[in-house]
C-alpha positions as a printed NumPy array, in Angstrom:
array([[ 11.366, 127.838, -33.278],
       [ 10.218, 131.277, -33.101],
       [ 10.573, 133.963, -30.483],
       [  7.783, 136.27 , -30.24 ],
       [  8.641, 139.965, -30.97 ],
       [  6.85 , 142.809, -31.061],
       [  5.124, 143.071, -34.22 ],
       [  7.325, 139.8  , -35.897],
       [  7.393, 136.195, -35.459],
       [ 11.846, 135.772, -35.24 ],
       [ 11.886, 131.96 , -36.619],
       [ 15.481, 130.193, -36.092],
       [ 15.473, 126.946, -38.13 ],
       [ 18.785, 125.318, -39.536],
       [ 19.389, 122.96 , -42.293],
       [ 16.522, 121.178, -44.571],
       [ 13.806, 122.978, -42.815],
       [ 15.238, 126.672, -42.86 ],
       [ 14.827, 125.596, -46.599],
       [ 11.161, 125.735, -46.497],
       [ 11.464, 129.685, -46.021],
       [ 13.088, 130.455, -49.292],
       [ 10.041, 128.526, -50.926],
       [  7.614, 130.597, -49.059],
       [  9.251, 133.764, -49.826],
       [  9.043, 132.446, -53.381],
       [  5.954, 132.569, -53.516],
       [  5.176, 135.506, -51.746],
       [  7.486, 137.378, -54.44 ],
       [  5.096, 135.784, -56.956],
       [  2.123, 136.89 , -55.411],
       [  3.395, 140.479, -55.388],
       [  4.178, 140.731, -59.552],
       [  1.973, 142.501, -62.029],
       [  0.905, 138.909, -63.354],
       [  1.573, 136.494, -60.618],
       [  1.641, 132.314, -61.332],
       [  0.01 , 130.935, -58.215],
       [ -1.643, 134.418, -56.616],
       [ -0.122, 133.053, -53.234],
       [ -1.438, 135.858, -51.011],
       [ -1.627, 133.914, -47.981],
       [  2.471, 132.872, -48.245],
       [  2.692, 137.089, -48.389],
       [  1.054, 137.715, -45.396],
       [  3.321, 134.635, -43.998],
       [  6.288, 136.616, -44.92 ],
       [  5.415, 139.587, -43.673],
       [  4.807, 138.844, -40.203],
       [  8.115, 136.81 , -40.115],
       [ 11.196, 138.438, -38.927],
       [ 13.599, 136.72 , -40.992],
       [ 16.616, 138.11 , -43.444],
       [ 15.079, 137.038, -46.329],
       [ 18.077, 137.595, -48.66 ],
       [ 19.914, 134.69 , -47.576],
       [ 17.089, 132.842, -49.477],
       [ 18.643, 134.256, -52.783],
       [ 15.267, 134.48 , -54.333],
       [ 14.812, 136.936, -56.79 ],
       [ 10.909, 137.636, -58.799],
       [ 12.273, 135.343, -61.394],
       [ 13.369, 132.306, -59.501],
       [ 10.25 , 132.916, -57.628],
       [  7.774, 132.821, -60.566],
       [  9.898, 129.468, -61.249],
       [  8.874, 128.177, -57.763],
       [  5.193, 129.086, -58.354],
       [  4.888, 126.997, -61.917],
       [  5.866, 124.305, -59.83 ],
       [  3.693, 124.195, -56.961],
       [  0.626, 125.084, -59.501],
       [  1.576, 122.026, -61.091],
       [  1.419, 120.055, -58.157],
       [ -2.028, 121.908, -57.31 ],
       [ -3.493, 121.091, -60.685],
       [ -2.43 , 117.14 , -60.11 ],
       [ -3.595, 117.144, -56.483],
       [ -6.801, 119.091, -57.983],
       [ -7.143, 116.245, -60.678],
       [ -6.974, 113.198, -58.264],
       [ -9.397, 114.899, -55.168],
       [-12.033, 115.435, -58.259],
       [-11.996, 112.055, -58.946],
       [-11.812, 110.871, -55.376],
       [-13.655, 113.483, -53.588],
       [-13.505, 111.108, -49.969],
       [ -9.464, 110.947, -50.499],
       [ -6.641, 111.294, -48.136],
       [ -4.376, 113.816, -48.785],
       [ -0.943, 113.438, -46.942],
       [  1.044, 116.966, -47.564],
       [  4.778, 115.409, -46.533],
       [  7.268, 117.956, -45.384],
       [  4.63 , 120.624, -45.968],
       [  6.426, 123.601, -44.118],
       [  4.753, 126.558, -44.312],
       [  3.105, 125.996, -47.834],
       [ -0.3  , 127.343, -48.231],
       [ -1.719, 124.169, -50.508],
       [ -4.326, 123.334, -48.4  ],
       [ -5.784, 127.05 , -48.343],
       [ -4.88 , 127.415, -51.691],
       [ -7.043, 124.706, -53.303],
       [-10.477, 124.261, -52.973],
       [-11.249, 121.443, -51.271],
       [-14.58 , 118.74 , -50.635],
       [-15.133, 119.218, -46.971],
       [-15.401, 114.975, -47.182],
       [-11.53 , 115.504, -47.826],
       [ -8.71 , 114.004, -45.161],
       [ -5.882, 116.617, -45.354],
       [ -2.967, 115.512, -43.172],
       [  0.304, 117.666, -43.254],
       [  3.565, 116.156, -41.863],
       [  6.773, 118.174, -40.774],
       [  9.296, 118.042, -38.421],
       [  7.812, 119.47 , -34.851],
       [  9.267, 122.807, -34.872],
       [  8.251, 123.32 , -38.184],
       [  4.725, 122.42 , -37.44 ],
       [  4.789, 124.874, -34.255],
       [  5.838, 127.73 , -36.553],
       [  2.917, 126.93 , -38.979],
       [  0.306, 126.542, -36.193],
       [  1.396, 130.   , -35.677],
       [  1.87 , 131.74 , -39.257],
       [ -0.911, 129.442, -40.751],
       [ -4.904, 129.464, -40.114],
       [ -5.972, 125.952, -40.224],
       [ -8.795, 125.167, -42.416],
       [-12.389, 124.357, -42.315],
       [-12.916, 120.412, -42.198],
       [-11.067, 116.86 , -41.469],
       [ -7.652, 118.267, -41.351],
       [ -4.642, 117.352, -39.332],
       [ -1.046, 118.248, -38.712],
       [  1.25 , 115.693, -37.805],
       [  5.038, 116.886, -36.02 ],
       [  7.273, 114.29 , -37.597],
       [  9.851, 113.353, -40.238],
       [  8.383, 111.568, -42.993],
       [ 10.883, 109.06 , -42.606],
       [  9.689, 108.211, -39.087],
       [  7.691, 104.799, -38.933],
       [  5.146, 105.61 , -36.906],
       [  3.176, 108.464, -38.009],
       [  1.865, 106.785, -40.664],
       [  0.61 , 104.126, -38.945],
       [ -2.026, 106.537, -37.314],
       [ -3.595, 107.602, -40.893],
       [ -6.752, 105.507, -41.551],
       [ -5.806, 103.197, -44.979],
       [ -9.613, 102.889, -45.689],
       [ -9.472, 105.544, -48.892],
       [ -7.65 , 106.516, -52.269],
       [ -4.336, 108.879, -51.202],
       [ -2.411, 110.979, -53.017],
       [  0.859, 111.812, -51.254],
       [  2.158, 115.603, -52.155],
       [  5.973, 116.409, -51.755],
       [  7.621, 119.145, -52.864],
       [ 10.595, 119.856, -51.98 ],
       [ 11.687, 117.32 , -50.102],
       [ 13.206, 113.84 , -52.284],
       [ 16.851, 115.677, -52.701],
       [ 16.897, 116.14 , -48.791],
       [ 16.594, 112.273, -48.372],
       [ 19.165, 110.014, -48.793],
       [ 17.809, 107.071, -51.522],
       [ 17.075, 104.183, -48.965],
       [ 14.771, 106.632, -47.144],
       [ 13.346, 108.009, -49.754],
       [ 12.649, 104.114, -51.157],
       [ 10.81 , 102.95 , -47.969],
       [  8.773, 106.633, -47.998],
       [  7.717, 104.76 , -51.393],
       [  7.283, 102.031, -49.982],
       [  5.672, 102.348, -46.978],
       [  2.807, 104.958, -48.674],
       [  2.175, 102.451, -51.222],
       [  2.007,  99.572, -49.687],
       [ -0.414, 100.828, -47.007],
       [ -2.929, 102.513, -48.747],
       [ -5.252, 100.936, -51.402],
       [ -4.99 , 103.238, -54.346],
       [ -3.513, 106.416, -55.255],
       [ -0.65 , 108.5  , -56.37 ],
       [  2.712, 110.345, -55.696],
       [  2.877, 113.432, -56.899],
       [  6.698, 115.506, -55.807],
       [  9.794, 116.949, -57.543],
       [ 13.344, 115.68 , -57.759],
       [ 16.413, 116.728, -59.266],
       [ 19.036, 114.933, -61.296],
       [ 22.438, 114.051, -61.15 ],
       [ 23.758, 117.162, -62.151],
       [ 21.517, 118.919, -59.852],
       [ 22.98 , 117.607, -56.862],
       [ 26.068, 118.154, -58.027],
       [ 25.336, 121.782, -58.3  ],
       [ 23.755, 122.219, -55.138],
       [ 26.29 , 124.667, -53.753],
       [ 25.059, 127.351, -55.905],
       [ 21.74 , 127.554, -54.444],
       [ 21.516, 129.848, -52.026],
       [ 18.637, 128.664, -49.638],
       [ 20.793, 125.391, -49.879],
       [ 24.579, 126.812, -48.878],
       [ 23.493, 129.22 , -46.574],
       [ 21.218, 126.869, -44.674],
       [ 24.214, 124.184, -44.286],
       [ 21.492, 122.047, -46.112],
       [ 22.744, 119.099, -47.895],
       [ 21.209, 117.42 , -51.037],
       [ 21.72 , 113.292, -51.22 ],
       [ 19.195, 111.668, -53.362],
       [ 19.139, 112.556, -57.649],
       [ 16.735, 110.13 , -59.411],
       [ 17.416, 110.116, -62.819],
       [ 15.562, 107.436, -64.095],
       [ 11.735, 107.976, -62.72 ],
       [ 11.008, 104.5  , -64.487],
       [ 13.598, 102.658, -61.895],
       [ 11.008, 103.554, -59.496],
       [  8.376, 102.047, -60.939],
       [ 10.323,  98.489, -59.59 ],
       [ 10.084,  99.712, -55.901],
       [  6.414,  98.443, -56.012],
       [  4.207,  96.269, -58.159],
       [  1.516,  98.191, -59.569],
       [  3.454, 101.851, -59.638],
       [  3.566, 103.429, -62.594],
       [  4.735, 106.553, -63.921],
       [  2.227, 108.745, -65.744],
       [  4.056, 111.999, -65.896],
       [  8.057, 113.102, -66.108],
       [  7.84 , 116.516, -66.499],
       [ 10.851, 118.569, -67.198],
       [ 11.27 , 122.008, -65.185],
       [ 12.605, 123.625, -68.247],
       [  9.455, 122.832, -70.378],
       [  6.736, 122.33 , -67.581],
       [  3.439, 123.567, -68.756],
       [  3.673, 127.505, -68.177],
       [  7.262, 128.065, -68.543],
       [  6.04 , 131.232, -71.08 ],
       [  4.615, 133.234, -67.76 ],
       [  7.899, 133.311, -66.457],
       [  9.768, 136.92 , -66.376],
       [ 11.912, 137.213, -69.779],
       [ 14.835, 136.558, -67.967],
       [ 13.77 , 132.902, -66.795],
       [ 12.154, 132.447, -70.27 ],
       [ 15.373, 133.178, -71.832],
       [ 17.311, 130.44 , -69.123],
       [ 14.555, 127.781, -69.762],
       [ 15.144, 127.952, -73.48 ],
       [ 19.146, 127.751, -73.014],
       [ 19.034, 124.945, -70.429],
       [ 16.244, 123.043, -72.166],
       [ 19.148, 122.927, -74.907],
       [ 22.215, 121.815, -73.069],
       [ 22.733, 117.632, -72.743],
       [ 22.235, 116.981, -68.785],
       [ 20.955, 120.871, -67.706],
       [ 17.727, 120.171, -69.284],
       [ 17.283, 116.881, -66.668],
       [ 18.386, 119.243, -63.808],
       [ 14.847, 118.944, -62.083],
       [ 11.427, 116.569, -62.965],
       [  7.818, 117.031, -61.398],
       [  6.603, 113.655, -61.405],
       [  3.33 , 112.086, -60.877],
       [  2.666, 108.291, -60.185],
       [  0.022, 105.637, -59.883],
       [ -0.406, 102.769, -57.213]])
């Protein structure tokens, strides 16, 4: 929730969605460098109206830069599908306080639907302008049934998730699949997911340990998914250590990608994927 203050909003969030503030302020540290990746201006503003000890995120400009190559990738897929299908649905699951929708530039015949818990939706009506057009927030967990019940299935979708498959435990984040695909006509899935190893690791993420957050679900295999639904099919694994940009990154994260990108199981510590339905 947050608690007015004088010139801050004080947000007090626990667990998976306190989570969702590290990402911001990884963006907003992006935004601020010489050469910033996503030129996220509207997270920075976010961040500095929130009154928040931003530390415990453990974000640093390098590990931020990292976070921005990843949600440009997911913008440039997103891009890809709503200039194909200009009359699409977008659903934005556990969007938190990410800026997509004002970041991209969207056909006003677009359906933009973001889904979050309830309290993280109230601090985003707050931090967040909504946009221009056929857009809707939706105060749920994705893994509610029936929220998605109430999105029209009469268009192409492409369902946008970042951040949020290691939060779910695998049967949830299955009959998310599921459900999303076998509602809507055509479309894609476009999120990020980390590995085995990755999971195992998780109590040296900051944002992570000092949330009490807990990561369940590793997919290591992102054809196994592709048997969760006739039809789906995986057009894009990308690697985090070798995703399309990785030479914008600070020296220091340029010098981590190459080592990781060389070590058996590291280099499979986090995927961006994109699939078809």
């Amino acid at each position: 929730m947050i608690e007015p203050g004088a010139d801050r909003e004080k947000i007090i969030l626990t667990g998976a969605p306190e989570t969702m503030l590290a990402t911001l302020y990884g963006r907003a540290l992006d935004s601020r460098s010489p050469h910033p990746i996503l030129h996220d201006r509207a997270a920075d503003d976010a961040v500095r109206r929130i009154d928040y000890d931003f530390a415990r995120t453990g974000m640093t400009a390098t590990s931020g830069a990292g976070v921005a190559l990843r949600a440009r990738q997911l913008d440039r897929w997103t891009a890809q599908f709503l200039a194909a299908h200009p009359h699409a649905t977008v659903l934005h699951l556990a969007c938190g306080l990410d800026t997509r929708v004002q970041r991209l530039d969207l056909p006003p015949s677009v359906r933009w639907v973001d889904v979050d818990h309830p309290e993280v939706i109230a601090v985003r009506d707050r931090l967040l302008p909504a946009p221009a057009g056929d857009y809707r927030t939706v105060g749920a967990s994705v893994t509610d049934d029936g929220w998605l019940d109430d999105v029209p299935a009469d268009r192409p979708t492409v369902a946008v998730f970042e951040g949020l498959t290691m939060y779910l435990r695998k049967q949830d984040g299955r009959r998310l699949v599921e459900r999303i695909t076998g509602r809507f006509p055509t479309g894609q899935l476009l999120f990020d997911c980390y590995g085995s190893l990755g999971i195992r690791l998780q109590r040296f993420v900051p944002a992570v340990r000092n949330s009490g957050a807990t990561l369940h679900w590793a997919i290591d295999d992102p054809r196994e998914l592709e048997s969760w639904r006739d039809g789906l099919e995986c057009l894009d694994a990308l690697r985090s250590v070798d995703m399309p940009g990785v030479e914008e990154l600070p020296r220091s994260g340029r010098a981590s990608m190459w080592v990781l990108a060389r070590l058996p199981g590291f280099r499979d510590v986090g995927r961006i994927l994109r699939y078809r339905f």
